[in-house]
TORNUKOL-193224 format. One record per atom (N, C-alpha, C, CB): residue number from 1; residue in three letters; x, y, z. Coordinates in steps of 0.2 Angstrom, whole numbers, plus 5000, padded with zeros to 4 digits. Glycine has a CB too. Layout:
N
{NUM, "Ala", {X, Y, Z}},
...
//
This chain:
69
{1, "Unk", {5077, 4956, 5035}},
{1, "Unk", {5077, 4963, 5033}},
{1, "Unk", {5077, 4963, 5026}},
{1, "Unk", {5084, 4966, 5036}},
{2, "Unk", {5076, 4959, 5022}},
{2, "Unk", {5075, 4958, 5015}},
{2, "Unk", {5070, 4966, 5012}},
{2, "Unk", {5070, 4947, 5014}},
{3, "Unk", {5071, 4968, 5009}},
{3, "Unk", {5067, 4973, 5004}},
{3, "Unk", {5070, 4981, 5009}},
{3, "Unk", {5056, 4970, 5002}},
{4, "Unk", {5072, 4980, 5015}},
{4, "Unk", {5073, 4986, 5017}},
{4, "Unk", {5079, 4988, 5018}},
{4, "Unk", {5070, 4987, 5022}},
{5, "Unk", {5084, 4986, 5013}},
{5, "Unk", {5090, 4993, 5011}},
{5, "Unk", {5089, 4995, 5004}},
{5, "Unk", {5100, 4992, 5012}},
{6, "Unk", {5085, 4991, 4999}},
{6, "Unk", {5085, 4995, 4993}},
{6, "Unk", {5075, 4993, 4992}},
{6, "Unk", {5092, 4992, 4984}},
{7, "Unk", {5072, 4996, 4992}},
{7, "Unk", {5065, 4993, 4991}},
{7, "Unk", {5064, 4995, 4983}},
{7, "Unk", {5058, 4997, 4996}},
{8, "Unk", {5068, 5000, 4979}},
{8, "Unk", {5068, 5001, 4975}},
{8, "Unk", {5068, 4996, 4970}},
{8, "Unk", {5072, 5004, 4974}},
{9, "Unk", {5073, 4992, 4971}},
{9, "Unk", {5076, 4987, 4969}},
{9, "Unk", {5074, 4979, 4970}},
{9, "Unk", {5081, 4988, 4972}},
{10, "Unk", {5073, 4979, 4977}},
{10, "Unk", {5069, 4971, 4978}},
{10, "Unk", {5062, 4971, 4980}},
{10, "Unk", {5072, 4968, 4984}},
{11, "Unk", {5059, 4976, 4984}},
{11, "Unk", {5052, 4979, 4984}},
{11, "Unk", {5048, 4972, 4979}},
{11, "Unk", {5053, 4988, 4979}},
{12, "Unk", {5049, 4972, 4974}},
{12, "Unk", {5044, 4970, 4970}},
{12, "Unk", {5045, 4964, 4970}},
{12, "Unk", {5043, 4972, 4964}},
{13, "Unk", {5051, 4960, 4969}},
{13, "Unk", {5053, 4953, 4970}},
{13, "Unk", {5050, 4951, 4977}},
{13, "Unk", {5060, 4952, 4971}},
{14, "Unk", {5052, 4954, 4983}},
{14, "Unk", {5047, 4954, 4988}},
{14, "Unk", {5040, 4951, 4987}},
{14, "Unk", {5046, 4959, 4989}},
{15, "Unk", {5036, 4956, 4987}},
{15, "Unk", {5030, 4956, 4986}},
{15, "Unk", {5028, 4951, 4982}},
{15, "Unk", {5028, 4961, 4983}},
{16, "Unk", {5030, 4951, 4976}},
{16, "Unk", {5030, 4943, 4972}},
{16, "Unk", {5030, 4936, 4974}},
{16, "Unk", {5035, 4943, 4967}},
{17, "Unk", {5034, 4937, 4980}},
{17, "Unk", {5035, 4933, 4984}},
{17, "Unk", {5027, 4928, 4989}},
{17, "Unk", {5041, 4937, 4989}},
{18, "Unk", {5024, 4934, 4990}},
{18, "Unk", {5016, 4934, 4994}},
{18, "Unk", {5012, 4930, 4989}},
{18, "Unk", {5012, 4941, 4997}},
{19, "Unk", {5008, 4926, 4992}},
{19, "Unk", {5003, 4925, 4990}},
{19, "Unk", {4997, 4931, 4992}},
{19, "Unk", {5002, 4920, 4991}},
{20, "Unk", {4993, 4930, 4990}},
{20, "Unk", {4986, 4935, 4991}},
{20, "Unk", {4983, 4933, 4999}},
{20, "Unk", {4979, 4933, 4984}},
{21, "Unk", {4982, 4938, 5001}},
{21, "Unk", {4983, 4938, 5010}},
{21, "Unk", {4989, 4936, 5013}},
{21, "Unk", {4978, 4934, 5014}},
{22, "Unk", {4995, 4935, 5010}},
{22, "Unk", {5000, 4936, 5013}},
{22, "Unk", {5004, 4940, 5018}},
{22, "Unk", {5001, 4936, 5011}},
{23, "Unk", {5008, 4940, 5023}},
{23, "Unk", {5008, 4944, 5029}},
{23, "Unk", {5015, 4946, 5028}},
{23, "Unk", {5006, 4941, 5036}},
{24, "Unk", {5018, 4952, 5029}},
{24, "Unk", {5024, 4957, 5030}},
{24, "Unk", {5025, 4960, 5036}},
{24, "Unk", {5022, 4962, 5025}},
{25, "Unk", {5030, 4958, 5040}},
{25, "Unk", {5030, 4961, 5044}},
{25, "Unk", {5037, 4962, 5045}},
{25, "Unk", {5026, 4958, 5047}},
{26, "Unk", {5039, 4970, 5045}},
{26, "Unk", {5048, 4974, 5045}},
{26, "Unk", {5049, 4975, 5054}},
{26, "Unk", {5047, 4985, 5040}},
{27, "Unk", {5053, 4974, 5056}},
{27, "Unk", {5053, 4976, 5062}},
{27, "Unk", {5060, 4982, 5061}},
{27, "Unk", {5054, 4970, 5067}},
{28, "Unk", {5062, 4983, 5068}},
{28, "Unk", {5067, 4987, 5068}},
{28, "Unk", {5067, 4994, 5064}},
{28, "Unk", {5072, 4984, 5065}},
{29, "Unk", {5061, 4997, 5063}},
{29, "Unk", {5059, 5003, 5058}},
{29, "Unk", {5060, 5009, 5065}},
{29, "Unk", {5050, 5003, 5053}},
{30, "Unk", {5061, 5015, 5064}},
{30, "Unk", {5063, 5021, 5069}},
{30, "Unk", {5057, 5026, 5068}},
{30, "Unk", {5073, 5025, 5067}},
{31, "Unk", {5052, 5027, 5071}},
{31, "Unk", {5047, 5029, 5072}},
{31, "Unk", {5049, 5037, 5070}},
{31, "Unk", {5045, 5027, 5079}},
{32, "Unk", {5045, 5040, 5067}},
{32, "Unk", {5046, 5048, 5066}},
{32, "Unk", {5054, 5048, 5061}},
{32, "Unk", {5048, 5051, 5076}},
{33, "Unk", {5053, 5044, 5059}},
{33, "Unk", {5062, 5047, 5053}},
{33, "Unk", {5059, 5052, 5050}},
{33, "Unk", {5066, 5039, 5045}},
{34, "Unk", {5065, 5058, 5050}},
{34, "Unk", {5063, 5065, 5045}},
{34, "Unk", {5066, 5062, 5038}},
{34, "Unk", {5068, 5073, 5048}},
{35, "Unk", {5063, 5064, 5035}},
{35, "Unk", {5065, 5065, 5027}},
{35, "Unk", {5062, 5058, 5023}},
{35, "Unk", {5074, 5067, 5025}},
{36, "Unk", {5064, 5058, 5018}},
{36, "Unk", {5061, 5054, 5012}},
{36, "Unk", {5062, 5047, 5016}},
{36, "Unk", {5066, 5054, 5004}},
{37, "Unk", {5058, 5043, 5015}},
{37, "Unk", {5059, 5035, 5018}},
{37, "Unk", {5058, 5031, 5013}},
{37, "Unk", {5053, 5032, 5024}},
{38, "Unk", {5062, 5029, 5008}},
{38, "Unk", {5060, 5024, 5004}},
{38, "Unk", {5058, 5016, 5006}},
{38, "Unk", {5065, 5024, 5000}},
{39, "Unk", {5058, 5014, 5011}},
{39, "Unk", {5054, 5008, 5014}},
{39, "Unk", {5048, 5010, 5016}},
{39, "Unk", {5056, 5004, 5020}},
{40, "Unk", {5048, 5016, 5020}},
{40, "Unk", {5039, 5017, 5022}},
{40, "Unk", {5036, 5018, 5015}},
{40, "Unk", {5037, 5026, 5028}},
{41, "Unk", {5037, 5023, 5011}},
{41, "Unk", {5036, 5025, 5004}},
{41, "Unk", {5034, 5018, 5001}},
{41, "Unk", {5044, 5029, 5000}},
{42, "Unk", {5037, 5013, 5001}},
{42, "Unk", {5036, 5007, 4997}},
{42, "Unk", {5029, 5004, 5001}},
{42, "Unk", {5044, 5002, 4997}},
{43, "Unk", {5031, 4999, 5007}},
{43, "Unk", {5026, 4998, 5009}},
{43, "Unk", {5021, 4999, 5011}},
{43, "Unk", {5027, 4996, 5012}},
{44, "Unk", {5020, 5007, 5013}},
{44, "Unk", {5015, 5008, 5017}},
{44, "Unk", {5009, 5011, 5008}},
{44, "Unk", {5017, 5014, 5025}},
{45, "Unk", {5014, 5013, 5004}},
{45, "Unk", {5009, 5017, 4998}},
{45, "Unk", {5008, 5011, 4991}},
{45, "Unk", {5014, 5024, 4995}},
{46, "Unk", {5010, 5005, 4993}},
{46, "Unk", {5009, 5000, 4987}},
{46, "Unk", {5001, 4998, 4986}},
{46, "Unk", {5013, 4994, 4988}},
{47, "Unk", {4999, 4999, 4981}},
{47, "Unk", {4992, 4999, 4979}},
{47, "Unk", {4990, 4990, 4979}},
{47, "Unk", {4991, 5002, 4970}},
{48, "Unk", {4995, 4987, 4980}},
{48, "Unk", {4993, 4976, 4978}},
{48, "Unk", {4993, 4977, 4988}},
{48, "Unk", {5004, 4966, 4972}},
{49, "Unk", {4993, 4981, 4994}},
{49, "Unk", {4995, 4981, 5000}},
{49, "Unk", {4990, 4984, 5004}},
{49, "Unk", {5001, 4984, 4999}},
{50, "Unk", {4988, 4981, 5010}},
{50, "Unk", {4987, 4985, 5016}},
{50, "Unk", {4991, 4986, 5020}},
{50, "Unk", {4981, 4984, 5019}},
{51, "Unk", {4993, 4990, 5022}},
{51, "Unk", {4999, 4990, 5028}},
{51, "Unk", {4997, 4997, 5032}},
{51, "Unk", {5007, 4991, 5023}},
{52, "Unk", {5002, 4996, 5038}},
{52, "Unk", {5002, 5002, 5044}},
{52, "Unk", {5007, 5000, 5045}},
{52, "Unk", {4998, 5003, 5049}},
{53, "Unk", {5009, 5005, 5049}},
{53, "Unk", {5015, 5006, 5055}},
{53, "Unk", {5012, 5006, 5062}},
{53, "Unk", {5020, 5013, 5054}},
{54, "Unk", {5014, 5002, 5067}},
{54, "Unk", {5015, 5001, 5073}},
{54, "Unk", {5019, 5001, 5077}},
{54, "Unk", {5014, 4999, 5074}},
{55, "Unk", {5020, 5007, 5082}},
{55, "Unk", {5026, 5009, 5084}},
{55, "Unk", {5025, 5004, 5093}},
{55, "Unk", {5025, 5019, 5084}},
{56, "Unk", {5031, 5001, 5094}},
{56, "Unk", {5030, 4995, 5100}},
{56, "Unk", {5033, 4997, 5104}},
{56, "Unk", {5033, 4987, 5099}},
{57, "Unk", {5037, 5005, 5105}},
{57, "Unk", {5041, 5006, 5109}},
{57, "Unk", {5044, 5014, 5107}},
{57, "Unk", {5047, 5001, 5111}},
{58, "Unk", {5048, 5019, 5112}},
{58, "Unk", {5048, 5025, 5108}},
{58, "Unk", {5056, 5026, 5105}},
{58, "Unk", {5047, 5030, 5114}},
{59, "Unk", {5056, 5018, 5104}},
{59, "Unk", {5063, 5018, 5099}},
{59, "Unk", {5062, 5015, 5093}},
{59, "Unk", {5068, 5013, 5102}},
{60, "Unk", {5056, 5011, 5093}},
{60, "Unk", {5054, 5006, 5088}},
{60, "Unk", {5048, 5005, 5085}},
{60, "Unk", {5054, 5001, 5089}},
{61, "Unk", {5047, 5004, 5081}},
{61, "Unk", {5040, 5003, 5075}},
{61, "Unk", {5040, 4997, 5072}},
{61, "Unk", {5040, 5008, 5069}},
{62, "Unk", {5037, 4994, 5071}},
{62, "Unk", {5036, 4988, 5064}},
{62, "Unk", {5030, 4991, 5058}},
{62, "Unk", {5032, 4980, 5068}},
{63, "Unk", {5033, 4988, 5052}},
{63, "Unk", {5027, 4988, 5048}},
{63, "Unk", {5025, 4983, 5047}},
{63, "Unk", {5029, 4991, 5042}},
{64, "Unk", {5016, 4982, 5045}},
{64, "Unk", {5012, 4976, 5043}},
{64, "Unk", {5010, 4978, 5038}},
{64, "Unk", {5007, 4974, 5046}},
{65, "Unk", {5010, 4972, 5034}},
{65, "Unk", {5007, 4973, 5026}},
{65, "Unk", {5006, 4968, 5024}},
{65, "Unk", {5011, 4977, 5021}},
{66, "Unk", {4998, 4965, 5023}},
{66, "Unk", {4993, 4962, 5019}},
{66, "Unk", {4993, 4961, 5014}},
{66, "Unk", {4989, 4963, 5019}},
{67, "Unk", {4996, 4955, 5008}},
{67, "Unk", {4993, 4959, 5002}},
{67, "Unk", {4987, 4955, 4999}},
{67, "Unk", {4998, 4960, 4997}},
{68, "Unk", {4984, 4962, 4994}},
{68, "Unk", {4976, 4962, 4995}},
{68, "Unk", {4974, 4958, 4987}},
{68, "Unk", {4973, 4973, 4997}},
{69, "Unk", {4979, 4959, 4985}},
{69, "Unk", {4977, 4957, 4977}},
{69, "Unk", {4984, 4952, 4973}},
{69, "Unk", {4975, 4965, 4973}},
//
């Protein structure tokens, strides 16, 4: 669960972590969360990233995220 209680904060150490095409994958994400998501926010909008969400159940989602550069 590494980068998803502050992405603010480790987000980037993260990422730093990937090489180029390296794979991300968050589980345990809650499909549909109302208001500000600062993990979705991080992952799915980072420009070094391709990413989505895929929802596996109507309780559960994962995110994937590539990174591209």
């Amino acid at each position: 669960d590494g980068s998803k209680r502050q992405p603010e904060v480790d987000g980037e150490l993260t990422l730093g972590l990937l090489a180029p095409r390296g794979l991300v994958i968050m589980d345990d994400m809650t499909p549909g969360r109302a208001g500000p998501d600062p993990v979705r926010e991080f992952w799915l909008g980072h420009p070094e990233l391709a990413a989505t969400e895929l929802q596996v159940s109507a309780r559960e989602s994962v995110l994937i995220a590539v990174r591209i550069r």
